[in-house]
Structures are given as structure tokens and as C-alpha cells.
BATI-75973 format. One line per 10 residues: their letters; for each residue x, y, z of N, C-alpha, C. Coordinates in Angstrom, 3 decimals, m for minus. Example, Ala and Ser with C-alpha at 12.3 -4.5 7.8 and 13.67 -1.06 7.14 Angstrom:
AS = 13.190:m5.690:7.800:12.300:m4.500:7.800:13.200:m3.300:7.800 ~ 12.850:m2.250:7.080:13.670:m1.060:7.140:12.900:0.030:7.870
This chain:
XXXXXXXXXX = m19.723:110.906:124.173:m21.007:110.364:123.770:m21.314:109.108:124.591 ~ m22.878:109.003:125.100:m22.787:107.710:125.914:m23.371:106.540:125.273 ~ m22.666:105.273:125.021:m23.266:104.215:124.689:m24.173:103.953:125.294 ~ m25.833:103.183:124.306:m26.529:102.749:124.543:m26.600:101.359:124.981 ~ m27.010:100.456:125.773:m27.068:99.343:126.116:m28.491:98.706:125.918 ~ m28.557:97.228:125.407:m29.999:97.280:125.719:m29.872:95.818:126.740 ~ m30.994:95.795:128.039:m30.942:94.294:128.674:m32.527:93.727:128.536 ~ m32.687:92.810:127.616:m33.812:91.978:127.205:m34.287:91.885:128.773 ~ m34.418:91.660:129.539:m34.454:91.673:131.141:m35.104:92.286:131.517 ~ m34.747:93.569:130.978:m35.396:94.984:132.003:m36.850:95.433:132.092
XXXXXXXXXX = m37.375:94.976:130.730:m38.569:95.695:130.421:m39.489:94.221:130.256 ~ m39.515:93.068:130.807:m40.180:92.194:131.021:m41.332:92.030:132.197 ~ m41.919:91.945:132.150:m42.613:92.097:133.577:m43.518:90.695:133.748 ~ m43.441:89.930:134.540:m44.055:88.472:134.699:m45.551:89.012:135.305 ~ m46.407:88.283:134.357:m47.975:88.376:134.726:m48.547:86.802:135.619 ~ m47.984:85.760:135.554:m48.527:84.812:136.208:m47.827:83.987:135.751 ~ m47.342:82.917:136.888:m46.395:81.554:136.700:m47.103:80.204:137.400 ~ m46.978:79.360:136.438:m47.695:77.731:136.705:m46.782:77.080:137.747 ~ m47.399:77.310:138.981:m45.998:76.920:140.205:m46.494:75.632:139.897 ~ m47.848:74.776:139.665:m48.053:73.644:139.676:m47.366:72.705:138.443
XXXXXXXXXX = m46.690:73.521:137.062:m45.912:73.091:136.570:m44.917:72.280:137.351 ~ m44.595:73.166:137.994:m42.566:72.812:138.503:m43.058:72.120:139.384 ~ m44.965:71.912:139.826:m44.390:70.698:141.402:m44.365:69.191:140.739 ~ m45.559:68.830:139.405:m45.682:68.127:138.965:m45.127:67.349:138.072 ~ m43.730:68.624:137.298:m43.101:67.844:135.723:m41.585:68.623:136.642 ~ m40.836:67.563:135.630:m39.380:68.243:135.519:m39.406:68.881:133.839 ~ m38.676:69.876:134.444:m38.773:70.916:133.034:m37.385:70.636:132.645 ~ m37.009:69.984:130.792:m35.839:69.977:130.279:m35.631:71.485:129.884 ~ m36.591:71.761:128.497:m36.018:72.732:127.385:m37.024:73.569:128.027 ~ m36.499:75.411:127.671:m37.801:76.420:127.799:m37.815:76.769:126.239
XXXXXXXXXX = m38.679:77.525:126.275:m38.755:78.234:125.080:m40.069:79.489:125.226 ~ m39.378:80.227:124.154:m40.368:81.981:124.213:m41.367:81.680:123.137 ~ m42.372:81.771:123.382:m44.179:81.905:122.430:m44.837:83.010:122.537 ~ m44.739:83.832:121.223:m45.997:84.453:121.246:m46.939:83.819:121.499 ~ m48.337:84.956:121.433:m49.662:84.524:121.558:m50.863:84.977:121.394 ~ m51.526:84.738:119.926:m52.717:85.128:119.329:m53.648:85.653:119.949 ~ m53.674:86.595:120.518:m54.895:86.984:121.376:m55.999:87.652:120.762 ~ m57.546:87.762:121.196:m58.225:89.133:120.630:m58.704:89.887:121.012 ~ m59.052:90.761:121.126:m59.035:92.565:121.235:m58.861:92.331:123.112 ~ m60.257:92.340:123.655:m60.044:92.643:125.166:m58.995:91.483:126.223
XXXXXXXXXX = m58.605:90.496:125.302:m57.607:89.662:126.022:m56.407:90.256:126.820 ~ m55.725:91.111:126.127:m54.330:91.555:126.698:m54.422:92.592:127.560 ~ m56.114:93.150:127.342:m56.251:94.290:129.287:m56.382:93.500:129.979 ~ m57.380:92.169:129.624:m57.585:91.165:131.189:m55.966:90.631:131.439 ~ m55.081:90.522:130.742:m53.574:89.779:130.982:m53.166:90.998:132.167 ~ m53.266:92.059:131.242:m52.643:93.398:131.998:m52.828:93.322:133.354 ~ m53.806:92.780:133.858:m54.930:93.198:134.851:m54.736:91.629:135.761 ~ m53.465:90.884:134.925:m53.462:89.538:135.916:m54.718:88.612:135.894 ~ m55.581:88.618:134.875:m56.551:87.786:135.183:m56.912:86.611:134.044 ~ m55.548:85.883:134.715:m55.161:84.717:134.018:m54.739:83.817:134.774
XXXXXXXXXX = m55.106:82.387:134.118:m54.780:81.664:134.912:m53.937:80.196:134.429 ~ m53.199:79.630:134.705:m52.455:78.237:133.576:m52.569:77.014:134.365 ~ m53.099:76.988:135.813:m53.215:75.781:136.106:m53.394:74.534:135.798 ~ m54.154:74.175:135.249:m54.756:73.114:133.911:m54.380:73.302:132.792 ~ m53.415:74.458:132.494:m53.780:74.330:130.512:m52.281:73.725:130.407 ~ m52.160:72.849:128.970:m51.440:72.514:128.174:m51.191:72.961:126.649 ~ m50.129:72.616:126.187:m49.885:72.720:124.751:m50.158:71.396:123.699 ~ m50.640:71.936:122.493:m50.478:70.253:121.953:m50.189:70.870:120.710 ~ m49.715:70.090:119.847:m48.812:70.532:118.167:m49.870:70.099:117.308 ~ m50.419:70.284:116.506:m51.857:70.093:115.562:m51.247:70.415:114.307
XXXXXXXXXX = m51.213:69.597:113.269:m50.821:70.325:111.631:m49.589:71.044:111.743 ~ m48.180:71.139:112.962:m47.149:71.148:112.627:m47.055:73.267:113.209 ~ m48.625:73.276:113.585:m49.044:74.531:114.949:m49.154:74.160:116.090 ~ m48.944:75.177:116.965:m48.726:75.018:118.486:m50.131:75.566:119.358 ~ m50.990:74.868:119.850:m52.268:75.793:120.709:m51.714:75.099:122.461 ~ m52.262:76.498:122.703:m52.509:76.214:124.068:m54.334:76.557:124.449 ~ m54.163:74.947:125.548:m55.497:74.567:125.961:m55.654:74.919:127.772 ~ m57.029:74.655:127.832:m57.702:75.241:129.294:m56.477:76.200:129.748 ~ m55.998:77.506:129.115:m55.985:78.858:129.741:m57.047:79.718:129.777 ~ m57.039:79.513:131.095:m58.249:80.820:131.711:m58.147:82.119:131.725
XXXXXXXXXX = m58.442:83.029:130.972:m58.296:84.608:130.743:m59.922:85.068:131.388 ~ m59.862:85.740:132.224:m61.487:85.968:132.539:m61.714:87.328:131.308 ~ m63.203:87.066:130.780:m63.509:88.365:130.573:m63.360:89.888:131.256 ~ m62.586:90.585:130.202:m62.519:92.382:130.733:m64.058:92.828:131.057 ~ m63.876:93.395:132.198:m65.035:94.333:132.527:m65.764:95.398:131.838 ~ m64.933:96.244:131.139:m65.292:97.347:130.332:m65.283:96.275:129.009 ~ m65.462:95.746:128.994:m65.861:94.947:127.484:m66.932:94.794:127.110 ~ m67.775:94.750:126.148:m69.200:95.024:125.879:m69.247:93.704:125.160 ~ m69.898:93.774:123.826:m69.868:92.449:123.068:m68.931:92.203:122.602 ~ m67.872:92.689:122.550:m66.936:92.273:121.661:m65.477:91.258:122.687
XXXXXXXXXX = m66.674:91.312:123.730:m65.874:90.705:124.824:m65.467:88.621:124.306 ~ m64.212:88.344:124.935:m64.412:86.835:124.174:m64.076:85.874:125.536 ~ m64.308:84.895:124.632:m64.425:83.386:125.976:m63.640:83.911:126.645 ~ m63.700:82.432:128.095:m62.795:82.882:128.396:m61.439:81.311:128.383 ~ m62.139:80.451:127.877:m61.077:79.139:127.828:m61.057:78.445:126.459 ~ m61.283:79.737:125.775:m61.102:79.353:124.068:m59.454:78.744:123.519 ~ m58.857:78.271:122.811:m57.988:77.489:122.418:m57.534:78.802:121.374 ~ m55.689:78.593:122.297:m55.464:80.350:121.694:m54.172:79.684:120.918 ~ m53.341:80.297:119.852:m52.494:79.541:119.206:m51.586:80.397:119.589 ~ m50.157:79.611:119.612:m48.786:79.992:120.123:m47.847:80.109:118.873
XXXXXXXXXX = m47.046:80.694:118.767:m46.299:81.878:117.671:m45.096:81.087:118.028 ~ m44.400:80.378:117.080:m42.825:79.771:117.286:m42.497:79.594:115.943 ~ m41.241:79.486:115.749:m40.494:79.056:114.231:m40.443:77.365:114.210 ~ m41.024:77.655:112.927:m41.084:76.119:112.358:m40.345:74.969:113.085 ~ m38.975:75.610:112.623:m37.449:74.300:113.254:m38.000:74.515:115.057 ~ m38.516:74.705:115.734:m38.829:74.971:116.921:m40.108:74.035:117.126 ~ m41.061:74.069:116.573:m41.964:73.253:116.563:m41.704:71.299:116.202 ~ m40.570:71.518:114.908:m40.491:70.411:114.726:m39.595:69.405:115.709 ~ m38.468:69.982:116.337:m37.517:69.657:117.116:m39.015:69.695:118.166 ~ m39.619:70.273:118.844:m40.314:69.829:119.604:m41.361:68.099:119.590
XXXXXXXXXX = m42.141:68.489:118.559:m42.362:67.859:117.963:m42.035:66.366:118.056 ~ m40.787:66.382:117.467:m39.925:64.952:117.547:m39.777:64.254:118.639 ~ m39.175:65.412:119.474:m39.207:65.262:121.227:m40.555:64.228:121.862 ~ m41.186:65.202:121.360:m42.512:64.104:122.022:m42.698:63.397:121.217 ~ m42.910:62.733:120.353:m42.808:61.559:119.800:m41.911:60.482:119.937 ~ m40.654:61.110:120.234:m39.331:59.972:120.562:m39.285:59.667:122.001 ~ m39.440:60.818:122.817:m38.986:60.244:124.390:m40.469:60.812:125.054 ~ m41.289:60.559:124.645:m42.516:60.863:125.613:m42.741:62.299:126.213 ~ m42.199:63.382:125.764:m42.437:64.681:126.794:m43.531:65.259:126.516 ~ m44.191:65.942:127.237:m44.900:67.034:127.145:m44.725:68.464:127.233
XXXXXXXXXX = m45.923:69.131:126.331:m45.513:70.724:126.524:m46.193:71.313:127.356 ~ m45.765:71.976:128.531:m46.683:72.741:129.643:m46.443:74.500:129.488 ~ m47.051:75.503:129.348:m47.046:76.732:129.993:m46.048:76.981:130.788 ~ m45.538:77.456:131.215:m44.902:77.970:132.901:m45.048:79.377:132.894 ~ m44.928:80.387:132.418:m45.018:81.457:132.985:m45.864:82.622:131.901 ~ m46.786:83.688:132.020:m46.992:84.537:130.995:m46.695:85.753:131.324 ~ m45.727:86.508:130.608:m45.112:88.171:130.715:m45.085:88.931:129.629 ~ m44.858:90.105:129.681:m45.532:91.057:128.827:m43.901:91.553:128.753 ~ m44.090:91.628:127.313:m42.285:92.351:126.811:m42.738:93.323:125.991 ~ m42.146:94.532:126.200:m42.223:95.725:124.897:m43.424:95.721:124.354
XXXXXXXXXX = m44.565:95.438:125.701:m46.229:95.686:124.817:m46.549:94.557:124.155 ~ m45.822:92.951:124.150:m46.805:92.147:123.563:m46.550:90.711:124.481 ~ m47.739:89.956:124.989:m47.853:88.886:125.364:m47.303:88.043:125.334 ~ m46.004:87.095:125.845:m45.353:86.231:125.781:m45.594:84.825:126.662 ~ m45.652:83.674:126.076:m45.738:82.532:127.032:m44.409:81.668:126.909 ~ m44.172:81.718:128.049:m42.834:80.495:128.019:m43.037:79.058:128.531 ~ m42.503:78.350:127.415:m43.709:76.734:127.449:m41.951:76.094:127.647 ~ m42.370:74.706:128.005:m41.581:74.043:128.658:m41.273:72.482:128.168 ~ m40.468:71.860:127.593:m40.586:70.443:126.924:m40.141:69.709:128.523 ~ m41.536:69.387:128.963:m41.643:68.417:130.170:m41.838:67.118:130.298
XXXXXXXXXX = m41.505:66.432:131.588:m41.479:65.084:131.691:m42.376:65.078:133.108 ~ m43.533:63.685:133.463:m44.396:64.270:134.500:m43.194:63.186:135.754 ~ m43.616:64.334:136.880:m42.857:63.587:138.192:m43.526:62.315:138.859 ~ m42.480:61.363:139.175:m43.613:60.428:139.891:m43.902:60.764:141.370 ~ m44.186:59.998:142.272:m44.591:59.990:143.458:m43.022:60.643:144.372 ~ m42.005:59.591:144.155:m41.418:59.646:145.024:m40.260:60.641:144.448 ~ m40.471:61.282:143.211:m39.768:62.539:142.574:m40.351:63.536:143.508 ~ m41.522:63.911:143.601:m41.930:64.991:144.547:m41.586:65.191:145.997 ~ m41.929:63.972:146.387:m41.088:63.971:148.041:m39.606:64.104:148.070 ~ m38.637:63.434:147.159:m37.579:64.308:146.982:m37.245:65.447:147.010
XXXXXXXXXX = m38.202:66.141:146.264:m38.081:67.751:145.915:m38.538:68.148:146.908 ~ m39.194:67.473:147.750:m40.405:68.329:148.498:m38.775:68.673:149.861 ~ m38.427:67.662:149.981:m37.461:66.923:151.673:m36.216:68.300:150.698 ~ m35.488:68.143:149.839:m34.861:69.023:149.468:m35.319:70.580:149.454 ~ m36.226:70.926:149.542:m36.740:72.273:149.711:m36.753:72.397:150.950 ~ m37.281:71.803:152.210:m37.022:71.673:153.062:m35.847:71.380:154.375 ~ m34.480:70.695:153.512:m33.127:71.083:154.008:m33.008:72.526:153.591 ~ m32.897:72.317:152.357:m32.346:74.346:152.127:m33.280:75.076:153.137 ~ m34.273:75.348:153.262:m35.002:75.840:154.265:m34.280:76.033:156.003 ~ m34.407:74.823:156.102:m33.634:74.876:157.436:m32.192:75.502:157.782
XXXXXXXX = m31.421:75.268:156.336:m30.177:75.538:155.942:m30.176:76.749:156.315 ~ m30.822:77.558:155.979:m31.244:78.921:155.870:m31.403:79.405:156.669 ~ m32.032:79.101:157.688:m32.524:79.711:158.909:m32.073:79.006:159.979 ~ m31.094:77.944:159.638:m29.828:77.652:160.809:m28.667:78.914:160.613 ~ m28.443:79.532:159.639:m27.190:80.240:159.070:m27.887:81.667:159.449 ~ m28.727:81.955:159.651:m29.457:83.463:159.650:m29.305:83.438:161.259 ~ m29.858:82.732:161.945:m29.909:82.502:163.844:m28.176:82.018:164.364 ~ m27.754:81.309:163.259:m26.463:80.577:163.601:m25.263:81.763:163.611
């Protein structure tokens, strides 16, 4: 008889990632969020036509929304079609919110987006307890991306 296996992994598929997250914040904690959507939202996701550049999270009454995400309206959508930078609420367990929560209140972090993927047919956002980079954090990162780079393509020719 053959054992079944299952890998949370496999059946994930990434719809769009906030690269401007990772140039701007250092990311401590991740964490997995649902996300309240309505009716024609999750064909325009399907369809990649989303966007997180600008949006953030903020904790309201001890709930989680995420702000300025851009979902364009579906095409085949008639009236029942919806905004497209309406304030959509994020799905987490309580002790998750509050430990967040605290976080930003005690050491200053913020919550950013980073990536939205689709698991087993339902919408997932993975938000990030961030800290913003300063000036000379980025040129760090920037000069370090740039050794590995070279690194790379000294060892490939080398």
C-alpha cells in the first residue's frame, strides 16, 4: 500500500510579491492571512491583477485591514463588479493579532503585505512585522547584492 504524503508547498502558487517591501523595511516576523474578498475579486487575483505597492496593514478594534491594495476590476463583471482600493480585512487568530499588536506599540514596527498566493482555492496574504530601512541600510543591501553578483559571475567565467 502506498503512503500518502502531503507538502503544504506544492499546491501554493505566488500571485504577486511587494519587492518594494524588502527594499524599504527589514522584515522580522512573517505570518499567513486570509482575506475577505467579494465575489469578482479572486478572478481578478487569479488573473494577477493586483497590486501591494503602497498598501499597508493597520489593527482597528483588535482586527487586521489591509489598505491601498489595488485589485483592478474583472472584465466579465457587470454590476456586481467592486472597487478597486476598498479596505479588505485580514483573517488571523486573536493571540496573533495581539502579540502583533503589542509589537507595534512596544518597539515601533509596522505591518506590510509581502506577497499574495492562492492555496487549495483560497487567497492568502503573507504580512510581515517590519521595521523601515534608513538611508545607509539600503546602500548596504544595495553594495551586498552587488558583491554576491559579481561573486557569481567571477565563479561561472572563473
Amino acid at each position: 500500500m502506498r503512503t500518502l504524503w502531503y507538502n503544504p508547498n506544492m499546491d501554493k502558487k505566488v500571485i504577486t510579491t511587494n519587492r518594494k517591501a524588502f527594499h524599504d523595511f527589514t522584515i522580522f516576523e512573517k505570518y499567513e492571512a486570509g482575506i475577505v474578498l467579494m465575489g469578482t475579486e479572486i478572478k481578478s487575483i487569479r488573473k494577477s491583477a493586483i497590486n501591494l505597492k503602497d498598501s499597508f496593514c493597520k489593527i482597528e478594534d483588535n482586527e487586521i485591514f489591509l489598505y491601498n491594495c489595488h485589485i483592478s476590476p474583472y472584465e466579465q463583471g457587470n454590476r456586481y463588479n467592486h472597487k478597486a482600493e476598498r479596505v479588505r480585512k485580514l483573517l488571523l487568530t486573536k493571540k496573533e493579532i495581539l502579540k502583533m499588536h503589542s509589537k507595534i506599540k512596544k518597539d515601533g514596527y509596522t505591518i506590510v503585505p509581502l506577497e499574495v498566493y492562492i492555496v487549495r482555492g483560497f487567497a492568502k496574504v503573507q504580512i510581515g512585522l517590519a521595521k523601515g530601512k534608513k538611508l545607509h541600510d539600503k546602500r548596504e543591501d544595495i553594495a551586498k547584492k552587488d558583491q554576491k553578483r559579481e561573486m557569481e559571475r567571477a565563479s561561472r567565467h572563473g
